[in-house]
C-alpha positions in Angstrom: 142.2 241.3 156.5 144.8 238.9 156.5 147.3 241.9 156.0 146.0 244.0 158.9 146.4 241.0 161.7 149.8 240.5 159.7 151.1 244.2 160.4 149.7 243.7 164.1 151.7 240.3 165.1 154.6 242.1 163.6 154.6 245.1 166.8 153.4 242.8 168.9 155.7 240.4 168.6 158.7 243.1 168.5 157.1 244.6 172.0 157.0 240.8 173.3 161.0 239.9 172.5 161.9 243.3 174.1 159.8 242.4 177.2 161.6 239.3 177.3 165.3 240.7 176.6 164.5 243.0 179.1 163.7 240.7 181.7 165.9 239.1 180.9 168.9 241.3 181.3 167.0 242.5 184.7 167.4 238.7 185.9 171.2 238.8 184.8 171.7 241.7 186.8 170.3 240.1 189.9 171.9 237.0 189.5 175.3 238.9 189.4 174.1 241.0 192.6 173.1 237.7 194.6 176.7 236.0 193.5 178.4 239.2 194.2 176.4 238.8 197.9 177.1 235.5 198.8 181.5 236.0 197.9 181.1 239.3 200.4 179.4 237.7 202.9 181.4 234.4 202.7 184.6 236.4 202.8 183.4 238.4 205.5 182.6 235.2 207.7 185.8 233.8 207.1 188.1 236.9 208.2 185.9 237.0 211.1 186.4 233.5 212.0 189.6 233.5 211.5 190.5 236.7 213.2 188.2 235.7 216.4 190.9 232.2 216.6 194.0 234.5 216.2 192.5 237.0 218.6 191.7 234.3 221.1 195.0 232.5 221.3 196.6 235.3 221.6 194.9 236.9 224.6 195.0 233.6 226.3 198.7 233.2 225.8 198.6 237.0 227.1 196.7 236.2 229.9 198.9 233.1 231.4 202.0 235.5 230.5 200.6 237.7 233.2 199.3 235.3 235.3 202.9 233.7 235.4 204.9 236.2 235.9 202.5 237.6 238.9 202.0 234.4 240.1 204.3 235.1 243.7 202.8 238.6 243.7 199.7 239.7 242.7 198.1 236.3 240.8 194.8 237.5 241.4 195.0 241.1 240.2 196.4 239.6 237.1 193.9 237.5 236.0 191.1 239.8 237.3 193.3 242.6 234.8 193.1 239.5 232.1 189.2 239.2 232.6 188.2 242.5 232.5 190.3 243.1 229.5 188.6 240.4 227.9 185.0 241.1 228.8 186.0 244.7 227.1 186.9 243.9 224.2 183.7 241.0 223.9 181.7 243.9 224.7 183.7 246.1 222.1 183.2 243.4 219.3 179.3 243.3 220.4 179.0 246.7 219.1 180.7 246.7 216.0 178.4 243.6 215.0 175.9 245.3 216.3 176.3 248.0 214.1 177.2 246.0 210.9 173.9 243.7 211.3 172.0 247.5 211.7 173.6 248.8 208.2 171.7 246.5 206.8 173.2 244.9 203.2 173.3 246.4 199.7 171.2 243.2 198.0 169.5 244.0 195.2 169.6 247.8 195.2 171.1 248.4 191.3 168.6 246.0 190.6 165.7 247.6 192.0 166.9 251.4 190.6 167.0 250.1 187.1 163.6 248.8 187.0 162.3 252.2 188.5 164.4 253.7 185.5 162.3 251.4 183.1 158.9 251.9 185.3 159.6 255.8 185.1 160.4 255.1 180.9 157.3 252.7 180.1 154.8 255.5 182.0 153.1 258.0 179.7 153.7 261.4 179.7 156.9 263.4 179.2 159.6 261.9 179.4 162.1 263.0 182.8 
């Protein structure tokens, strides 16, 4: 009797340390996905950042070049040029976020295929 629960435990316990290496490596995979994450979306925030100060300094500078030089002529038509320009391109840069926050983000998704792939493995039947 004592040999019989001995040859049991022995499965059992083989079955148990896969489940656990498995999960294991599954955990690893997400933890690489969440780091890999949080460096694109950091990077991402500081280009923006700092491309949103460049772009801004330079279309004011722009804008009191015009202004300037029009100032005896047309001082109006150039900042009203200036303005519109600007609200354009706001509205232009509105979009493009708009767009990138509606693409959603790839978090998680060779995560979540590989433990389909081990669902679709552990199921009986035959085998895909």
């Amino acid at each position: 009797m004592a040999q019989t629960g001995g040859s049991v435990s022995g499965p059992v316990r083989r079955l148990a340390a896969s489940l656990i290496a498995l999960g294991r490596i599954r955990l690893e995979l997400l933890a690489i996905e969440v780091q890999e994450e949080k460096d694109r979306v950091a990077s991402l925030l500081l280009w923006a950042v700092l491309t949103a100060l460049m772009a801004g300094f330079g279309a004011v500078f722009v804008a009191l070049f015009v202004t300037v030089v029009l100032w005896d002529t047309h001082r109006l038509a150039g900042l009203g040029i200036a303005a519109a320009l600007f609200v354009g391109l706001a509205v232009v840069g509105a979009l493009r976020l708009r767009r990138l926050v509606a693409s959603g983000s790839t978090l998680f998704q060779a995560s979540i295929a590989e433990l389909r792939r081990d669902s679709d493995a552990l199921r009986p039947g035959p085998p895909p």
